[in-house]
Residue frames as a rotation matrix with the C-alpha (Angstrom) as fourth column:
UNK 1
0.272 -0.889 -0.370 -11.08
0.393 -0.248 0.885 0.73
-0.878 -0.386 0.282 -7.65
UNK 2
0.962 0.175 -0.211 -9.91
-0.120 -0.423 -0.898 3.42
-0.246 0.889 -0.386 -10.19
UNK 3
0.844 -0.527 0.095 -7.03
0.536 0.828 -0.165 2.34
0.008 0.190 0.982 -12.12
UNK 4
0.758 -0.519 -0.396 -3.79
-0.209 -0.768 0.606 4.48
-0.618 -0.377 -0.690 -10.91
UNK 5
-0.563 -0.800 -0.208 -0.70
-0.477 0.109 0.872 3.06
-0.675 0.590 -0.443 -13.60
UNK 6
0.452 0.582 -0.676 -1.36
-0.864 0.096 -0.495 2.51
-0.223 0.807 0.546 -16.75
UNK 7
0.794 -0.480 0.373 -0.19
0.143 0.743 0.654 -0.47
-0.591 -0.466 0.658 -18.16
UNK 8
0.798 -0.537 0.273 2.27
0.127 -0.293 -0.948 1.21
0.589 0.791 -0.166 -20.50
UNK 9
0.369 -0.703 0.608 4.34
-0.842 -0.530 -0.100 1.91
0.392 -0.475 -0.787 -17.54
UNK 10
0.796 0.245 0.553 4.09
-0.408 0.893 0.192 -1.93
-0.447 -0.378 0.811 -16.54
UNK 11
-0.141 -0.754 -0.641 7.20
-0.894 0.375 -0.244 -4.34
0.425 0.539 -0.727 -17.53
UNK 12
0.807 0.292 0.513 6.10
-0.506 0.789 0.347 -8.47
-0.303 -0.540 0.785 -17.03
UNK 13
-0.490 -0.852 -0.185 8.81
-0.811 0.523 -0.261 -10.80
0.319 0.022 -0.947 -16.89
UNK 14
0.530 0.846 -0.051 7.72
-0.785 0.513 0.349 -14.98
0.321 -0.145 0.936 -16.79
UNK 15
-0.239 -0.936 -0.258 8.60
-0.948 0.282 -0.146 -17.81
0.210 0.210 -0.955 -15.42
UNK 16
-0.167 0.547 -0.820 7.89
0.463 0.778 0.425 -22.01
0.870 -0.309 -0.384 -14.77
UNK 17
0.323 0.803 0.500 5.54
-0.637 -0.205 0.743 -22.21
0.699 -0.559 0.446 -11.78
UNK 18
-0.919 -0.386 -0.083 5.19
-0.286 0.796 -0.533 -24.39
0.272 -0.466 -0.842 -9.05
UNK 19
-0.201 0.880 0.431 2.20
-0.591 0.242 -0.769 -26.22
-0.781 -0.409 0.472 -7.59
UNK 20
-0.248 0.295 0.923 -0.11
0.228 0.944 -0.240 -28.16
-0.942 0.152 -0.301 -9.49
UNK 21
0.267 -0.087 -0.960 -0.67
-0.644 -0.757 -0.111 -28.43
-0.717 0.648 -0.258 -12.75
UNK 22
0.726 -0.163 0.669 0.85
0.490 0.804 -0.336 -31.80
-0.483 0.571 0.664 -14.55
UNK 23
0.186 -0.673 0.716 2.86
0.955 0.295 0.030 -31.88
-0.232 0.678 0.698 -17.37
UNK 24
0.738 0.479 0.475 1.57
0.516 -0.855 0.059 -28.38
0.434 0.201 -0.878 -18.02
UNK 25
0.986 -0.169 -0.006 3.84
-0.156 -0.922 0.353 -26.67
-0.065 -0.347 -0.936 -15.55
UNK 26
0.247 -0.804 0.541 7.22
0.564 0.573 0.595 -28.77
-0.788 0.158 0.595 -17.03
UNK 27
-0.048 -0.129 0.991 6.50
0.948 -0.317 0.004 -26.80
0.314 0.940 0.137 -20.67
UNK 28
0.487 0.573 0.659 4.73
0.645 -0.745 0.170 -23.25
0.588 0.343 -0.732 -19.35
UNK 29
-0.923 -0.384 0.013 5.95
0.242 -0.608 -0.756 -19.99
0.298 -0.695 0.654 -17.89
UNK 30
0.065 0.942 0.329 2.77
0.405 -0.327 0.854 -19.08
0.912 0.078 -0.402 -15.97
UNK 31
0.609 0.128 -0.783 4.06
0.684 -0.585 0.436 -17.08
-0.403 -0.801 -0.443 -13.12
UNK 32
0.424 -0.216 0.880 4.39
0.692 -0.550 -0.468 -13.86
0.585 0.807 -0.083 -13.73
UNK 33
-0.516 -0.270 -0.813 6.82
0.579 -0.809 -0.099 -10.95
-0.632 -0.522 0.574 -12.07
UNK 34
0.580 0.308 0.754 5.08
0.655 -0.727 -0.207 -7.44
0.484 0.614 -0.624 -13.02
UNK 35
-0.101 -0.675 -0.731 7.60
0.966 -0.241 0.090 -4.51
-0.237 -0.697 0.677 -12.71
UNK 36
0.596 0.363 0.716 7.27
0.609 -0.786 -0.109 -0.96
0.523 0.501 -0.690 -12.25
UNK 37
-0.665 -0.737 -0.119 9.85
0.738 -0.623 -0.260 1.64
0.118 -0.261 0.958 -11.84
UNK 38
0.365 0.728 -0.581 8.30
0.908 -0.416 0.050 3.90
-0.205 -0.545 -0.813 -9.79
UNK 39
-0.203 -0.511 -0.835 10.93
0.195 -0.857 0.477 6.94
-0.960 -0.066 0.273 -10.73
UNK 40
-0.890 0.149 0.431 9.82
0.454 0.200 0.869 6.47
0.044 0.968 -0.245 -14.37
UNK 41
-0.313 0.878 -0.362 6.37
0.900 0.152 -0.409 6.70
-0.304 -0.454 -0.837 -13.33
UNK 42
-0.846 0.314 0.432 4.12
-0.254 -0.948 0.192 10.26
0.469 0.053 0.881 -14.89
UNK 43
-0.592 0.806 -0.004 1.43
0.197 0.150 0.969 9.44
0.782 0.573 -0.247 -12.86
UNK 44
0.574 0.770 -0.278 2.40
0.718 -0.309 0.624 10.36
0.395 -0.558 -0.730 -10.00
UNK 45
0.689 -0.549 0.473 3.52
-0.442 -0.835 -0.327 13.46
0.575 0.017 -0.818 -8.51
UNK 46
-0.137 -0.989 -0.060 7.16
-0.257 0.094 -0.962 13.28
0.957 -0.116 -0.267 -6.61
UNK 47
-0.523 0.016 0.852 5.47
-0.851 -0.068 -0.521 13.61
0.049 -0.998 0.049 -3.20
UNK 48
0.680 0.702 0.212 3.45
-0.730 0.676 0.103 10.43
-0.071 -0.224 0.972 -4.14
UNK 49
0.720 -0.272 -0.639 5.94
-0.044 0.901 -0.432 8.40
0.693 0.339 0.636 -5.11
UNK 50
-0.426 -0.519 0.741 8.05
-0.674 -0.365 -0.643 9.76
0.604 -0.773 -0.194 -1.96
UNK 51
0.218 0.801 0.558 4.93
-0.948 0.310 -0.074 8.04
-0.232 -0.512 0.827 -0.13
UNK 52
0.826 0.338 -0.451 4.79
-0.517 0.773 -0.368 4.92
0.224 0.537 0.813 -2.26
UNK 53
0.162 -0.763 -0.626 8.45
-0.070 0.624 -0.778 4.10
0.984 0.170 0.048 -1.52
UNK 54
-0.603 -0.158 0.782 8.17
-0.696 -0.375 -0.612 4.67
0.390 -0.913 0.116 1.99
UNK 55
0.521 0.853 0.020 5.12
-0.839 0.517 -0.170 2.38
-0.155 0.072 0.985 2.20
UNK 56
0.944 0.270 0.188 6.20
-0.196 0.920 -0.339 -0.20
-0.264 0.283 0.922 0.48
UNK 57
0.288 -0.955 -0.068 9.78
-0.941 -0.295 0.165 -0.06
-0.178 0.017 -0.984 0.66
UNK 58
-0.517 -0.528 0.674 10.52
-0.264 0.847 0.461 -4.15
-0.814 0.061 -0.577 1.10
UNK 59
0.387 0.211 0.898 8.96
0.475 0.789 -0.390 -4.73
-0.790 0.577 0.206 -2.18
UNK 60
0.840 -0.398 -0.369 10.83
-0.540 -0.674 -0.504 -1.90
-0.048 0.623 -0.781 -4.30
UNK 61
0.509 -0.821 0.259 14.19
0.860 0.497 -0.113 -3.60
-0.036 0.280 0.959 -5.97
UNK 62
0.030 -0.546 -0.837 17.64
0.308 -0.792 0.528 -1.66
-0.951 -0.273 0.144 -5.99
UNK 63
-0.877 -0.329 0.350 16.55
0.477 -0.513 0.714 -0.40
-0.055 0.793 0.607 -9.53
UNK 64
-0.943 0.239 -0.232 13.81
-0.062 -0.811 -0.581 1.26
-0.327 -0.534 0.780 -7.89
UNK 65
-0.575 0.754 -0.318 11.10
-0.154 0.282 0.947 -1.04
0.804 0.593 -0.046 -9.45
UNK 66
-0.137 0.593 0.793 7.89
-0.704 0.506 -0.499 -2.21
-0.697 -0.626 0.348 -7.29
UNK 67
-0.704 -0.228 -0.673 7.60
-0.576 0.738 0.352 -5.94
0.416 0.635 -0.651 -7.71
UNK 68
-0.043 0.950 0.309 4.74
-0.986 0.009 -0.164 -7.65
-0.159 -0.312 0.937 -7.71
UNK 69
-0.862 -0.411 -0.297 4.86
-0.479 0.850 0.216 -11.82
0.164 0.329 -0.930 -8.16
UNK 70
-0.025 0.932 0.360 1.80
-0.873 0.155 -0.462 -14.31
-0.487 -0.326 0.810 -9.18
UNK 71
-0.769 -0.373 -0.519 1.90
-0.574 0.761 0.304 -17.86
0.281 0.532 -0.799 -9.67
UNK 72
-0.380 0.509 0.772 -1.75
-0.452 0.626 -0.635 -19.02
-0.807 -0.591 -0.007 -7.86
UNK 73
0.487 0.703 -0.519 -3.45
-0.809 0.139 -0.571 -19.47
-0.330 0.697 0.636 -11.56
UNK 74
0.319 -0.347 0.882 -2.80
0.538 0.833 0.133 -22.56
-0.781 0.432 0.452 -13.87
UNK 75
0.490 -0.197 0.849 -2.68
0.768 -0.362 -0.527 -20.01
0.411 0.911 -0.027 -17.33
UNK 76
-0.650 -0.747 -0.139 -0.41
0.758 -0.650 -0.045 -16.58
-0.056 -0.135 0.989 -17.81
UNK 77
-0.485 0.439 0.756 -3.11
-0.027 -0.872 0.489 -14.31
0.874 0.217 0.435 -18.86
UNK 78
0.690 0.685 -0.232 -4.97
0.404 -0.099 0.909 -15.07
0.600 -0.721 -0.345 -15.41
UNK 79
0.524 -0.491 -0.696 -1.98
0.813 0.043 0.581 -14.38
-0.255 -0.870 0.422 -13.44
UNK 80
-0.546 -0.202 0.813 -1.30
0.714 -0.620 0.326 -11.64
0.438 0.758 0.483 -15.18
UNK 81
0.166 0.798 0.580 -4.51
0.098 -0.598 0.795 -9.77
0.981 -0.075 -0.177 -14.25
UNK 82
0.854 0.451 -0.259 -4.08
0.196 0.182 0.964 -10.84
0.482 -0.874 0.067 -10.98
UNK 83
-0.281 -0.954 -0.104 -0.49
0.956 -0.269 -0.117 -9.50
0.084 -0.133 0.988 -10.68
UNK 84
-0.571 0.093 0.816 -1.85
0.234 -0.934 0.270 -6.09
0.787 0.345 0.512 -12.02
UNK 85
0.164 0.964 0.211 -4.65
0.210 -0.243 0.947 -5.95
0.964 -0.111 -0.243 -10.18
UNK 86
0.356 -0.487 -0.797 -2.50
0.934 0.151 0.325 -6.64
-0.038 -0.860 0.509 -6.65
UNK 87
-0.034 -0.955 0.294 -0.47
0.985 -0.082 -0.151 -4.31
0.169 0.285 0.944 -7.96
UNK 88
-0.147 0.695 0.704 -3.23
0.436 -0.594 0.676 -1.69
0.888 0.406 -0.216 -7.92
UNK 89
0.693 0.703 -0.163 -4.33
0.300 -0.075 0.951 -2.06
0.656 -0.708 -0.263 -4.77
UNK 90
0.015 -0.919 -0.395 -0.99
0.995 -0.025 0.096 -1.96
-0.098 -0.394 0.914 -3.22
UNK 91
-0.726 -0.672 0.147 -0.63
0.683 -0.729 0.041 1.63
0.080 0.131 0.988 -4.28
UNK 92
0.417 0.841 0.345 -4.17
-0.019 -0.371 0.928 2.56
0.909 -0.394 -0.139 -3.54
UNK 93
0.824 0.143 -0.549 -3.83
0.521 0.191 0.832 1.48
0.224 -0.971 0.082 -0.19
UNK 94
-0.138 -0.988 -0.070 0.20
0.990 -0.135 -0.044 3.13
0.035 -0.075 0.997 -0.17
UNK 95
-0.672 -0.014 0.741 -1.40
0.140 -0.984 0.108 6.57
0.728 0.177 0.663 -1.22
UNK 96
0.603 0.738 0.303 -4.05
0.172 -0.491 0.854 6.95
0.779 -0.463 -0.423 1.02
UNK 97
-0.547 -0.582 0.602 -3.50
-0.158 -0.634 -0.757 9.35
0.822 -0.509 0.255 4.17
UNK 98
0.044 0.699 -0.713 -4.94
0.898 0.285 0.335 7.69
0.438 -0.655 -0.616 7.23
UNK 99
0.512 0.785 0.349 -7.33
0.368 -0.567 0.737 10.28
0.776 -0.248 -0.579 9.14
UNK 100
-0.442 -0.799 0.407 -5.90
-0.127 -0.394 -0.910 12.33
0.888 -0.454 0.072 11.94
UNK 101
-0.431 0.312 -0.847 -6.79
0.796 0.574 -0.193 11.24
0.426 -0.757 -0.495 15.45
UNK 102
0.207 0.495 0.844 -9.04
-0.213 -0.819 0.533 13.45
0.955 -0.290 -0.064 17.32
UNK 103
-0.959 -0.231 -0.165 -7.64
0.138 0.131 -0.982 13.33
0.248 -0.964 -0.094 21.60
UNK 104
0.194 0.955 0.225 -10.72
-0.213 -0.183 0.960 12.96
0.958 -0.234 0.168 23.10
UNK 105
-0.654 -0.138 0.744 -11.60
-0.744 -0.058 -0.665 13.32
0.135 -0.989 -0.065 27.16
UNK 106
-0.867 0.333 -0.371 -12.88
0.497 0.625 -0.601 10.65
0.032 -0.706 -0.708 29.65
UNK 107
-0.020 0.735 0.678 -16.93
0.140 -0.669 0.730 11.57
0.990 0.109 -0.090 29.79
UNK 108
-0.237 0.214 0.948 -18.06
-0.932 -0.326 -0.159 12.46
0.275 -0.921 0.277 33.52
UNK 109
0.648 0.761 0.029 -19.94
-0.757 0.640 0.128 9.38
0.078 -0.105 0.991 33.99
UNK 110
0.703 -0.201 -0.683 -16.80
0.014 0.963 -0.269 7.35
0.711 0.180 0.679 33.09
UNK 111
-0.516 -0.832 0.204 -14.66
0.026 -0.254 -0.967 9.36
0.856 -0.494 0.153 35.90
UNK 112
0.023 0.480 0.877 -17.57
-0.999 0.043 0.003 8.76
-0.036 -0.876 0.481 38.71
UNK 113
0.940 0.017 -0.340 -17.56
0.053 0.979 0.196 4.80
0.336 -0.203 0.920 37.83
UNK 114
0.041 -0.998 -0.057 -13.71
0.048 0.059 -0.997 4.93
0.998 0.038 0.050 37.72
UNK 115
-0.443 -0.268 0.855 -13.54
-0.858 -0.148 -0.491 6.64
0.259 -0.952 -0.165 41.61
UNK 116
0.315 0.474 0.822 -16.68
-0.881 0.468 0.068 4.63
-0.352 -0.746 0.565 43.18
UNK 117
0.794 -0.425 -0.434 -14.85
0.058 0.764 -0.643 1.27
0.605 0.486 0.631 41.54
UNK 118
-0.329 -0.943 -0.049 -11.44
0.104 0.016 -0.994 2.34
0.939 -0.332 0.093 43.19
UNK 119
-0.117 0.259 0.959 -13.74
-0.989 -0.123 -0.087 3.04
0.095 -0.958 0.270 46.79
UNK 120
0.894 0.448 0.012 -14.78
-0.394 0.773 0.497 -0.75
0.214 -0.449 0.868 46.58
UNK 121
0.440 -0.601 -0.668 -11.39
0.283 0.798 -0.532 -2.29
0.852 0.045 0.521 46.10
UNK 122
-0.502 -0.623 0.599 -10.03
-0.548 -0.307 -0.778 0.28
0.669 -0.719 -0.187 48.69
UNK 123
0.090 0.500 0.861 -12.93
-0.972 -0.143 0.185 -1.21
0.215 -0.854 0.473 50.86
UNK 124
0.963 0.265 -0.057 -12.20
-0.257 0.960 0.111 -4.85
0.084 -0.093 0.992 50.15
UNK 125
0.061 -0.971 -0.232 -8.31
0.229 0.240 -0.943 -4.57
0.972 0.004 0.237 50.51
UNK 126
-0.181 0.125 0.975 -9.17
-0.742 -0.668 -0.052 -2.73
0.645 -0.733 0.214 53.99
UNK 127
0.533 0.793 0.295 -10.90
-0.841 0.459 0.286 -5.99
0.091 -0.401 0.912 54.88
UNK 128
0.158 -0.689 -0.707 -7.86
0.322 0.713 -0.623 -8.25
0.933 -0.129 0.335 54.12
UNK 129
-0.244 -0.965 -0.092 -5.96
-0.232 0.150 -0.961 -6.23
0.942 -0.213 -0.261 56.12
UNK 130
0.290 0.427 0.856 -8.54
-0.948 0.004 0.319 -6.21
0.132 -0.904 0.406 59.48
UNK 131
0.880 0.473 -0.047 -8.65
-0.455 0.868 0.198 -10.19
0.135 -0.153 0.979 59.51
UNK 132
0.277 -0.819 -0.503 -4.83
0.333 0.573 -0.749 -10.53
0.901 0.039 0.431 59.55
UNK 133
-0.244 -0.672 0.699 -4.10
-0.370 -0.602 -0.708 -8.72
0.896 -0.431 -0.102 62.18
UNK 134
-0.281 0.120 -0.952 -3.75
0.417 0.909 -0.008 -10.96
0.864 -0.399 -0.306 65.29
């Protein structure tokens, strides 16, 4: 994956954790928020970041940041990476332009099973209906 924001453009903010951890998570901030203002952004063009907020719209704050939140590590510099790295992918996956369907037809073969299918059931509802009749 090729890296799309630098990390100059990046703003981390820390705070105490939860989970495990001991004493350790009583003293440390080791979950990290990574924010990026996406209008700030030179890296990508207007129509991407048009995209990017569209996409990902419930994780953009009303100061137009994408927020990004990691707290699975025990240390900051792992969660860190692993903020960024989320962070990455998120907007990989936000920019890409899924493929345009091709309509495609039924082949022959699958419109001759289709009828001679609909001849049996006609022939096996036909057969209810003989035997009821008194």
């Amino acid at each position: 994956m090729r890296e799309i924001i630098p990390n100059s453009e990046l703003h981390f903010t820390f705070a105490r954790s939860s989970g495990a951890g001991g004493q350790n998570v009583n003293k440390t901030s080791t979950k990290v928020f990574v924010h990026w203002p996406i209008g700030h952004s030179q890296v990508l063009t207007l129509e991407e970041k048009t995209l990017v907020r569209v996409k990902l719209a419930n994780r953009i704050n009303n100061r137009d940041e994408l927020v990004v939140i990691s707290e699975e590590e025990r240390s900051q510099p792992q969660n860190r990476a692993s903020a960024v790295s989320r962070l990455q992918t998120l907007v990989t996956k936000a920019l890409q332009v899924p493929k345009k369907r091709r309509p495609t037809r039924p082949t022959r073969a699958s419109k001759l099973r289709r009828i001679e299918f609909k001849k049996i059931r006609s022939r096996v509802k036909a057969g209810r209906l003989t035997k009821i009749v008194y």
